[in-house]
Each structure stands twice: as C-alpha cells, then as structure tokens.
N, C-alpha and C positions, 0 to 999 in steps of 0.2 A: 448450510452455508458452504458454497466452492469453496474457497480460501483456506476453510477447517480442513472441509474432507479431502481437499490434496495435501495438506501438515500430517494429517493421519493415513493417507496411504505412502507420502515420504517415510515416517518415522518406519512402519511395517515395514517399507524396501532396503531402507538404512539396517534396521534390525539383521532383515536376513542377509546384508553383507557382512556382517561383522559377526556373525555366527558360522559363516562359512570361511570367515580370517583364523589366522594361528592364533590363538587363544594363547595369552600368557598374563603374570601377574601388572597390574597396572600399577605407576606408584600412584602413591597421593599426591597431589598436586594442593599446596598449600592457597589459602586465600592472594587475591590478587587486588587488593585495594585499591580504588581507583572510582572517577567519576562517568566514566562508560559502565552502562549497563546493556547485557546480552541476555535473554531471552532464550532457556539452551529447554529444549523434548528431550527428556531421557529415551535413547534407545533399548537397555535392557527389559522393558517390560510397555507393553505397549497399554492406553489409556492412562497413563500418568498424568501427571498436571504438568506443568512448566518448573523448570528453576529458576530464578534470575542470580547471577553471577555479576560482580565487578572486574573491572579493568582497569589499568593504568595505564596502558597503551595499546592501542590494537594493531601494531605495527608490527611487535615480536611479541617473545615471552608465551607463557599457555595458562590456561582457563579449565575449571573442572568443578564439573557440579558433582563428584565423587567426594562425598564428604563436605560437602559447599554450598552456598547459594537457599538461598532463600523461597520457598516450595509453595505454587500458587494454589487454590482454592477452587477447584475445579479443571476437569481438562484441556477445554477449549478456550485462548484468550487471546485476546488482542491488546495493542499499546500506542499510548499517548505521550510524547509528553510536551511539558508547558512549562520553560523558565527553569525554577529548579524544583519542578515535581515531574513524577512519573505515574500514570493512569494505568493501571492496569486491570481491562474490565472482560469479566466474563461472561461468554457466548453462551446464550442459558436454553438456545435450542425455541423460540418461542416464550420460553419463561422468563421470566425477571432474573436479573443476573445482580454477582455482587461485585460492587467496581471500591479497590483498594488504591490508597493514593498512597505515594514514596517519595523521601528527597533521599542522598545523600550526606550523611557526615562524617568526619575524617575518614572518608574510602570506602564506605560500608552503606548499605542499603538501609535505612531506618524508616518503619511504615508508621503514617501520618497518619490514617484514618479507613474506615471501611464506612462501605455504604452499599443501598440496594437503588439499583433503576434498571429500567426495559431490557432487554436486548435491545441493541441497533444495530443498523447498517450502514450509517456513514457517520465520521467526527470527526472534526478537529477543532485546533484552538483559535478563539476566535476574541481579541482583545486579552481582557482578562481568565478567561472564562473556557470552558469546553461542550461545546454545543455537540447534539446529539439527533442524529434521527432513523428513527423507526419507517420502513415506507412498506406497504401490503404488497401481499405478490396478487389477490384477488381480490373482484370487485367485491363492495358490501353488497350481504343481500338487502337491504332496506337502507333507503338514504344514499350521503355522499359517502364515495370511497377517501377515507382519510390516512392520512401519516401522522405523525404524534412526532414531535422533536421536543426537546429537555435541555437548560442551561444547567451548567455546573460551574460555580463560581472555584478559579484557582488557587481566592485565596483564603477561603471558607474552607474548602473540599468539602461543601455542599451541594445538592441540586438546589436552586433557586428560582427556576419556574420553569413552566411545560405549556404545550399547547398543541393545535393539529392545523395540518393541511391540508389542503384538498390534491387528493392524489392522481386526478386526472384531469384539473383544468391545466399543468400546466402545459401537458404535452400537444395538445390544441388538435387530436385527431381519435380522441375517446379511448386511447391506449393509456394505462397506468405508467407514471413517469418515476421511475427506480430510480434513486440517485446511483449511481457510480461513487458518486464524492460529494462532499462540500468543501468549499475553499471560502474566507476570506477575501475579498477583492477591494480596498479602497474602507469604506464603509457598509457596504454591502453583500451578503451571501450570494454567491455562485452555485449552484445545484446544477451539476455535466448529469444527464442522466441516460437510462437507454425504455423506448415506450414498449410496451410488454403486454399482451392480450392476457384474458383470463388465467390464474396458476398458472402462467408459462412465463418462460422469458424469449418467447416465441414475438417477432414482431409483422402487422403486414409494412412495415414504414423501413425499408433497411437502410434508403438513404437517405438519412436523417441526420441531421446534429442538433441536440436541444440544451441548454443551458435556462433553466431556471432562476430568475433573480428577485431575492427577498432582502425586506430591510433590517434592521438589527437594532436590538432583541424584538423588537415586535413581531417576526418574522410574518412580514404581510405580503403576499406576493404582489410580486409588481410587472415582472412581463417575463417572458418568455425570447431569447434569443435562439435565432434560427439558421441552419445552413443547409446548402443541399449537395455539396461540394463535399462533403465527407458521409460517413455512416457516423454513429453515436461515437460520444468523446469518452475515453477512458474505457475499461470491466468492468466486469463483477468486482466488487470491494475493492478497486485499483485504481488509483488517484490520478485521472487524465489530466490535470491542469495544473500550471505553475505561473507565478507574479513573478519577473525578472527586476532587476535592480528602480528600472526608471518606470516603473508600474505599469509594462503591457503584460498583458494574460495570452501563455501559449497554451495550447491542449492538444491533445493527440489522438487518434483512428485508430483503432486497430484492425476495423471493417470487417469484423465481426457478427453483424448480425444476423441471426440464423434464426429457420423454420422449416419444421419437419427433419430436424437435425440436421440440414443443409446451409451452410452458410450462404446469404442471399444477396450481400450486399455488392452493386456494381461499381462502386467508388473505389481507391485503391488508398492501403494504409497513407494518414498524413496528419502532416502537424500546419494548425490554422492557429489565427494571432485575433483578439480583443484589445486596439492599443488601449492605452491607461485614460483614464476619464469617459470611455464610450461602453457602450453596453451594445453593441454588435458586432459580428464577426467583420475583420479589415478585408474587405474586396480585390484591396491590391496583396496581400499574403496569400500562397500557397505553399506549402512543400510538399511536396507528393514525396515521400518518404521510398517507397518503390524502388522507384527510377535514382534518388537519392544513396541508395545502400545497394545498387545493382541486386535487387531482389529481397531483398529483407523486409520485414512486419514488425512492428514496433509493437510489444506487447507491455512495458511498465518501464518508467524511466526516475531517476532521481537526479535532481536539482543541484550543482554543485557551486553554482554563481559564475555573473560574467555571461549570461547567455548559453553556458553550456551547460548540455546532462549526461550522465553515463544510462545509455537507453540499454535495456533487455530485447535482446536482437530473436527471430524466428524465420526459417527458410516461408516461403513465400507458400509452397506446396504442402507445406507439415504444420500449417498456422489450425486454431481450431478454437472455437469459443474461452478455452479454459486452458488451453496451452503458455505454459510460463516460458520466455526463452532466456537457452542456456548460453547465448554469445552478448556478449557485451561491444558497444561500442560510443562514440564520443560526438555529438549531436550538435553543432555550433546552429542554433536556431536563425541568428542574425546572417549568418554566412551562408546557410541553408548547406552544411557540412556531416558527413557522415562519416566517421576515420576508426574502422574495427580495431579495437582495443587487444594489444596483444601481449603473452606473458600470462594471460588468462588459463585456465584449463580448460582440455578441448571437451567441447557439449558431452560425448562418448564417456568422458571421466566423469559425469557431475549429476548424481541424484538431482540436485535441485538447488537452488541460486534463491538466497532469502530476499524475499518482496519488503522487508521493512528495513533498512539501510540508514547510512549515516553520513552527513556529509558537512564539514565548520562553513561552505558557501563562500570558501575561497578565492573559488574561479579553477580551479584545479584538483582539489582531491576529496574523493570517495572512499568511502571501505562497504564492502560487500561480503556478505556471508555466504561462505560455498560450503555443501557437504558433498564429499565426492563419494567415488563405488569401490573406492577400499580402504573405507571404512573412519576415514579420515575427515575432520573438520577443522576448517580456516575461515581467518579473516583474510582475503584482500585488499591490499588499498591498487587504488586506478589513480593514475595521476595522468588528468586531462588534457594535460597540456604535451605530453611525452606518448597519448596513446596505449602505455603500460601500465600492466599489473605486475604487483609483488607481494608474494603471500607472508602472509605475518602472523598475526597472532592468534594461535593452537588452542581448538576449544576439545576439552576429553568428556566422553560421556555421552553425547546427544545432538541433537540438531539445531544449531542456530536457525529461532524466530525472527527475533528482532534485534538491533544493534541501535540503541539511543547512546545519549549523552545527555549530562543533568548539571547543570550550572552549579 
C-alpha cells in the first residue's frame, strides 16, 4: 500500500534526522487530556505500531508518546472516525486485519471493542455505519473480477453485512476500477476511482474521470459517471471529493495517470463540480487548477467549510504519481480562487505534511500535521480566511499520522 510505505520511509528519514541532532535528555511530557486524538510513529525504533495520544488543544501546549498514549496492534494503520468513536483498522498486508473501536471519556482514550475484517482500501462513514471496500489489483483467473465491501454498524462496533462488486463493469472500458475513495453523497455512494490494467496501476484511459454510483446498503450499482475534461479524481488511498454545505460534490485531478512509469495524462490538474441532486459532472464548471495557482498540482486537500479547502500544493515539474505536496494553500471552489497560504514552513523544512488532518468546518480553520528536518513535530493551524499558518501544538517522540477529534 503507497500510503504505508511512504509513513515507513518517513519515519526511517525522520529517524535519521534526529540521530544526527544534539542528543540530550528529554523531559517527560505528562498526559494531555483532551478530546483530539493524534496518531504519533515513534521514531526511535523503526516497525513500531502507532501511539495514540490525547489533546486538549492543538493550538499550543505539547504532546508525547514518551511515557503515553495508548500502543496500536500492529504496524501499519489507518483511521476513522464517526461521531464519538474512533476506528482504527489495521493494514494486514492482504490479510485480515484487526479493527479496534475507541471513544473518549474524561480526556482519555477508552477502547470499546476489537474485531477482525479484510484489509480495505477505501472507508468512510456512511449514515450510521462505516462502510468498507476491498477492490483487486488483478483480473480473476475464472469468472467475474470482484471487490468485496463490509458494513460496520457505529453503534454495535460490529460488522453487519458484506457482499461484492463487480470490479470492472464499472469503469466501462474492461479496466479494473480501484476506488480512490468512497464518499456519501445524498443517499447514495460515490466511488471516484482510477481504471488499471492487469497488477498494475498502469492505465491505457489517462483522460478519464470515473465516479462509480451505488445504492445503500444494498450497494447495487447503478451507473457510472463520466468525464473527459479531467484525468481520474482523487490517488491512491486520497480522498478526491467533497459535499459542500448546499450539496454540490467537488473533486479534484491531480492528472496523474501514468504508464510505463510515465505520466500520460493530457488534461491539466482540476477541480470539477456534481451539483447536488444530479449524478453528472456540471458542463458549465471548470477550474483548471494550473493556470489557477500559476503553476501548481493539487495533490490532497481538506475541507474546512464555506466552499473552502486548504489544498496540498506541488510544483507542476516535480508532480509524480505518489508525490505528497509540501505547500499549502486556500481553494475558494465557488470563486475558483487559489491564495498560498503563508507562515507555513518552507517545502525544504518539511519531511512530510500529514494526509489525515482536521478541520470543526468552520469556513476558516484547519490544523495540519507537519514533521520537519530537524527533528521537530507540529501542529499547525491555517486560518482560511487570513491565508496563514501558526504553529502550535508540539508532538515529542514521533511522526504525526493522523489528527481527529471525537465528540
């Protein structure tokens, strides 16, 4: 899984900058009570599992899984959450992984429940519930090539039913249709995916947009949405779509698609619009993102409300299937506005800029996980409206994964 193995070649590059820092005694850093939960990679030793850590603000103050935090079950993981639980399921590599459910009470992490289901590759939460899906990188050799998706009821912290898809009717060109994501949309699943020949994620389709639409829970496909105005919406495991207040669906390009390790697509990064009740791309929407940011590629963005997002910015020339970018800046969808966000640390300073973020959907403020190249980890907040960053709250020990919050 991309997503992992650049978390594991971070933490290795993280490691050897702070082996090559002045070495001195660390204090301990007492518990930090609080309804924010962070997701910290220890750097001392690499294949570790995760910690999860509390917070009470992620503005100031500091965080330290030295003595702290509550030590996940496996190395590789990923996170959900829904309401007032937190999912946190493990990457089992092909295998069945074991997915632990969390709430908070008085400040403190307290685990609900453990259970086992598949690996997946795309989830989120979808009513009550946290839907899951599994999708093949290759064709079957006998029969239809299928995906497998799994409900997990939120308020069980059970799975309560499974079933499968067909993995290449939806892309309508005999390529396997990988989701990117699934999202919620109205009543219905949205599956942004990218089509993919044989084991590869090699496509002949590079300018493509496909969105898959299924109904819920029965998840019975229903049509295929299509464009040709962009390359595929969204990465690998990176959430290209978002519902804005008055329920139109944006998604984003990153025009990306690549063959024979050449990126192929002739389209240029962009963000397209589904208004709310329709299930096709709007004809009259573009933003050619490009020409928008004077040269910029949108690689992952997060949702802050109000139409705007704080997007993950990448030079135009240095863009590359699995490149995260290190600039941030402030995306008014409606205004079709691009404003680099400044106060940020410059790209040069920054190991790596965490893809699982946080944001109350304000209309104005983010917090973004930075770990930088000496040896340092922060929280950020961006406030959207100002364009700026101001760093805040100090994580000791390791690499901020993820930054939720739990009701």
């Amino acid at each position: 899984m991309k997503t992992m193995i650049t978390k594991a070649l971070s933490v290795l590059m993280f490691a050897a900058v702070l082996s090559s820092c002045k070495k001195n005694n660390r204090e301990v850093i007492p518990e930090n009570p609080g309804n924010y939960i962070l997701a910290v990679t220890p750097v001392a030793q690499t294949g570790k599992a995760d910690y999860l850590v509390t917070a009470s603000s992620l503005e100031e103050g500091k965080v330290s899984i030295i003595g702290n935090g509550v030590e996940q079950d496996g190395t590789y993981r990923y996170y959900v959450t829904s309401g007032t639980k937190f999912f946190s399921m493990l990457y089992g590599r092909g295998n069945p992984g074991a997915v632990t459910v969390y709430d908070v009470k008085e400040g403190k992490i307290s685990k609900l429940s453990d259970f086992t289901a598949a690996t997946v590759h795309a989830f989120a939460p979808v009513n009550k519930d946290i839907l899951m899906v599994k999708v093949p990188r290759a064709y079957a050799a006998t029969g239809p090539t299928l995906a497998n998706w799994y409900i997990v009821s939120t308020e069980t912290n059970v799975q309560t039913s499974e079933g499968t898809l067909d993995a290449v009717a939806a892309s309508q060109n005999g390529e396997i249709a990988h989701f990117s994501w699934i999202k919620q949309v109205g009543t219905k699943i949205f599956a942004p995916f990218f089509s993919i020949k044989n084991n590869s994620f090699e496509t002949d389709y590079p300018d493509f947009a496909g969105i898959a639409v299924y109904s819920y829970p029965a998840m019975q496909y229903e049509k295929t949405i299509k464009d040709t105005r962009t390359s595929f919406i969204g990465r690998y495991f990176t959430d290209g779509l978002a519902v804005v207040e008055n329920g139109d669906t944006y998604a984003f390009s990153s025009s990306v698609a690549q063959k024979g390790g050449v990126l192929t697509s002739t389209k240029p990064s962009s963000i397209t619009r589904i208004k709310a009740g329709t299930t096709e791309f709007d004809q009259t929407y573009l933003m050619n993102f490009e020409t928008a940011s004077n040269g910029y590629v949108i690689t992952n963005w997060l949702y802050v409300g109000q139409n705007k997002f704080i997007a993950n910015l990448e030079v135009k020339a240095t863009t590359g299937a699995y490149v995260d970018g290190k600039r941030l800046a402030i995306v008014d969808v409606v205004n079709k506005t691009v404003s680099m966000v400044t106060g940020f640390p410059d790209a040069a300073s920054i190991v790596n800029v965490t893809v699982n973020n946080y944001s109350p959907k304000d209309g104005k403020t983010g917090y973004m996980g930075v770990n930088l190249t000496d040896g340092t980890t922060w929280v950020y907040k961006v406030d959207a409206s100002t364009h700026t960053a101001t760093r805040g709250l100090k994580v000791e020990g390791g690499l901020i994964t993820a930054i939720q919050h739990v009701k």
